[in-house]
Backbone as CSV, one residue per row, in Angstrom:
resi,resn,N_x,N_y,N_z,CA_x,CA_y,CA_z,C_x,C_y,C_z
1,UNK,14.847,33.620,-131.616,13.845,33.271,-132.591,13.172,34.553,-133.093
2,UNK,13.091,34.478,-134.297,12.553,35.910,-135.061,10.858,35.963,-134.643
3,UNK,10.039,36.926,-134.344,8.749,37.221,-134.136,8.224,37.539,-135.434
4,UNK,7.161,37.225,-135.525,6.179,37.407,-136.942,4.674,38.066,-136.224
5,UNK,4.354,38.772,-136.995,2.586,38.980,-136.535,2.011,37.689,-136.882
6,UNK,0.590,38.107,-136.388,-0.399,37.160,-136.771,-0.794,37.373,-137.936
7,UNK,-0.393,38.521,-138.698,-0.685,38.385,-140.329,0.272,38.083,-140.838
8,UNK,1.387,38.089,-140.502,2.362,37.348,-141.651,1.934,35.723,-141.257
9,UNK,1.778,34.885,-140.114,1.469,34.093,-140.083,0.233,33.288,-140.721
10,UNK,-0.527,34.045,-140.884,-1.648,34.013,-141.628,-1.657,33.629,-143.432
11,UNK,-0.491,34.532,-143.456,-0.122,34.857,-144.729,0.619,33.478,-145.274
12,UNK,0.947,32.937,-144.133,1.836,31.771,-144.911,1.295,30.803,-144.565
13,UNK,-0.054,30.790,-143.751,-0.748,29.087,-143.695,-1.704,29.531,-145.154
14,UNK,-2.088,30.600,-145.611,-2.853,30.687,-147.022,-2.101,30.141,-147.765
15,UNK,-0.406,30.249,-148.128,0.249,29.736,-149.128,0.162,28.863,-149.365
16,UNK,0.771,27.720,-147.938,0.450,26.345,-148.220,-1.220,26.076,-148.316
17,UNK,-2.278,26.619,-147.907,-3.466,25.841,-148.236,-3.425,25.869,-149.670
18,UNK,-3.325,27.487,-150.534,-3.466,27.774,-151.617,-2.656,26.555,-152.607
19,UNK,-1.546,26.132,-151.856,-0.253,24.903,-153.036,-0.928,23.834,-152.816
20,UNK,-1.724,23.425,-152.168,-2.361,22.448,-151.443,-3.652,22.122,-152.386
21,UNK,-4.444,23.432,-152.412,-6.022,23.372,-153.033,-4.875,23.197,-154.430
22,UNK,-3.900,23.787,-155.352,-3.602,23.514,-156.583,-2.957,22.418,-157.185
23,UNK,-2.316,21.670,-156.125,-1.962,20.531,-156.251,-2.943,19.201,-156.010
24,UNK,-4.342,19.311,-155.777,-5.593,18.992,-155.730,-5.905,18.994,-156.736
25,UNK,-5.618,20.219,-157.528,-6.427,20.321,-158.944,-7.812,21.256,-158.914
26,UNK,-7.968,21.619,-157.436,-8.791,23.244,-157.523,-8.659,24.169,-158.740
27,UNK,-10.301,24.806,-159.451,-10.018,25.412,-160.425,-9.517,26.895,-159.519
28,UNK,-8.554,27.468,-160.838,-7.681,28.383,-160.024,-9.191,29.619,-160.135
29,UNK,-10.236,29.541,-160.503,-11.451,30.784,-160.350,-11.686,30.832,-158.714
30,UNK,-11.969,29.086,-158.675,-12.338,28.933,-157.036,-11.070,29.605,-156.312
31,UNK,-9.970,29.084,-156.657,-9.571,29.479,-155.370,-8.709,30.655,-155.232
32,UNK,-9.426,31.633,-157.110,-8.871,33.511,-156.183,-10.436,33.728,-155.657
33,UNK,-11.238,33.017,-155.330,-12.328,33.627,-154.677,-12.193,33.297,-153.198
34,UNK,-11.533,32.279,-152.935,-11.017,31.851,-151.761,-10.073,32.738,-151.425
35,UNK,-8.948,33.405,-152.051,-8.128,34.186,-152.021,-8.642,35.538,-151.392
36,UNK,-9.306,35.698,-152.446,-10.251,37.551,-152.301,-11.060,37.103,-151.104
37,UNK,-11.739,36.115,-150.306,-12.355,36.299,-149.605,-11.410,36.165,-148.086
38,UNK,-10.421,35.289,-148.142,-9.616,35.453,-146.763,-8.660,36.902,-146.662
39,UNK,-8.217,37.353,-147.825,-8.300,38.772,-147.913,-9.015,39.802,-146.907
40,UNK,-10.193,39.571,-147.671,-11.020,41.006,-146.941,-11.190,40.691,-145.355
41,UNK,-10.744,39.098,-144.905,-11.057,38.779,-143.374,-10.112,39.023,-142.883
42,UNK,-8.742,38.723,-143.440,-7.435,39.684,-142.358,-7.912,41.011,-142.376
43,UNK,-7.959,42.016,-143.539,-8.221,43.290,-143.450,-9.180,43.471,-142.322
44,UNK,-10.317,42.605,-141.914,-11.373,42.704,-140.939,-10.561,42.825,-139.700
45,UNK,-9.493,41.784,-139.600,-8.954,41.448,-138.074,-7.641,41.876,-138.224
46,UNK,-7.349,43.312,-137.727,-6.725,43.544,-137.393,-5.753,43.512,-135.868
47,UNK,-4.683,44.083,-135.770,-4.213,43.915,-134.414,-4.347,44.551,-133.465
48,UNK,-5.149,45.708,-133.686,-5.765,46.707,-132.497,-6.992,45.471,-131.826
49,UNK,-7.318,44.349,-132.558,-8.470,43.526,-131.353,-9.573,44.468,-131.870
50,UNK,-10.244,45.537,-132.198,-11.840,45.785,-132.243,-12.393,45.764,-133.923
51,UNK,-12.695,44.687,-134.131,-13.382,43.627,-134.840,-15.003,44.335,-135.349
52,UNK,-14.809,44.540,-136.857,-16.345,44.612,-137.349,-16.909,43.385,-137.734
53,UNK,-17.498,43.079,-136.865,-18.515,41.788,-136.723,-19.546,41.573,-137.899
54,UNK,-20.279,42.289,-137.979,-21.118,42.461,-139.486,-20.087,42.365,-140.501
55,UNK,-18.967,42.781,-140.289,-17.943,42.590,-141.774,-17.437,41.223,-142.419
56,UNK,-17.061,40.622,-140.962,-16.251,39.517,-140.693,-17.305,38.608,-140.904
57,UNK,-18.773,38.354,-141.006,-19.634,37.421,-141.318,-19.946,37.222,-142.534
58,UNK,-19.772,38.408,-142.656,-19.952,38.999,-144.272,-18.991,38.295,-145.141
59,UNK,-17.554,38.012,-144.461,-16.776,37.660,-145.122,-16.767,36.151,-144.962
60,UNK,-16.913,35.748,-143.759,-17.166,34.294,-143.801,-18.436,33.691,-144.774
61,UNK,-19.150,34.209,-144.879,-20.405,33.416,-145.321,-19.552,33.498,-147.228
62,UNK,-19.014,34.490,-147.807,-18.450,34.278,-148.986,-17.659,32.854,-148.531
63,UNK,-16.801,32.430,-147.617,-15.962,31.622,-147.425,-16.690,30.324,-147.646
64,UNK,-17.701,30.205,-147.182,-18.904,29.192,-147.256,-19.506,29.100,-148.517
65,UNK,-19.823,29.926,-149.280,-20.157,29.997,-150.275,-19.044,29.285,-151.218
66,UNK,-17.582,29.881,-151.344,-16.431,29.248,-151.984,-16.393,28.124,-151.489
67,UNK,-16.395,27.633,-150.037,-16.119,25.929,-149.735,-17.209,24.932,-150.677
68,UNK,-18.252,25.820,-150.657,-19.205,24.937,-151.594,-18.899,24.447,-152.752
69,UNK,-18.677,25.562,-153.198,-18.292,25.692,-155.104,-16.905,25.318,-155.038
70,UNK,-15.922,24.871,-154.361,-14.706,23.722,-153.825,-15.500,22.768,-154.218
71,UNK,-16.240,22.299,-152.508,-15.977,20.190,-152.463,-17.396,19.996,-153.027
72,UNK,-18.370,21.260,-153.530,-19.958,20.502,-154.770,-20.416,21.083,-153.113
């Protein structure tokens, strides 16, 4: 069985959410902001494990912000 990182894996549960939110009918603004924001959170978590915490909140709370402006 072929090995993948945890970012290529990553990379391909975004695809299907992303075909998922467009086949919903998500406006495509929302969801490159959804895009740009799970972005900057892989870049946060890398595979060395030491994690900027202030970054990664930083990036979640955009995520929260986009889930809003998603489901109202």
């Amino acid at each position: 069985m072929e090995q993948i990182s945890k970012n290529e894996l990553l990379d391909e549960i975004i695809i299907i959410l992303m075909a998922a939110l467009s086949l919903a009918g998500v406006r495509d603004d929302c969801m490159k902001q959804a895009l740009e924001a799970y972005e900057d959170l892989i870049d946060e978590i890398s595979d060395d494990e030491e994690y900027d915490y202030k970054a990664i909140c930083k990036v979640i709370n955009r995520l929260k912000k986009t889930r809003g402006e998603l489901f109202g």
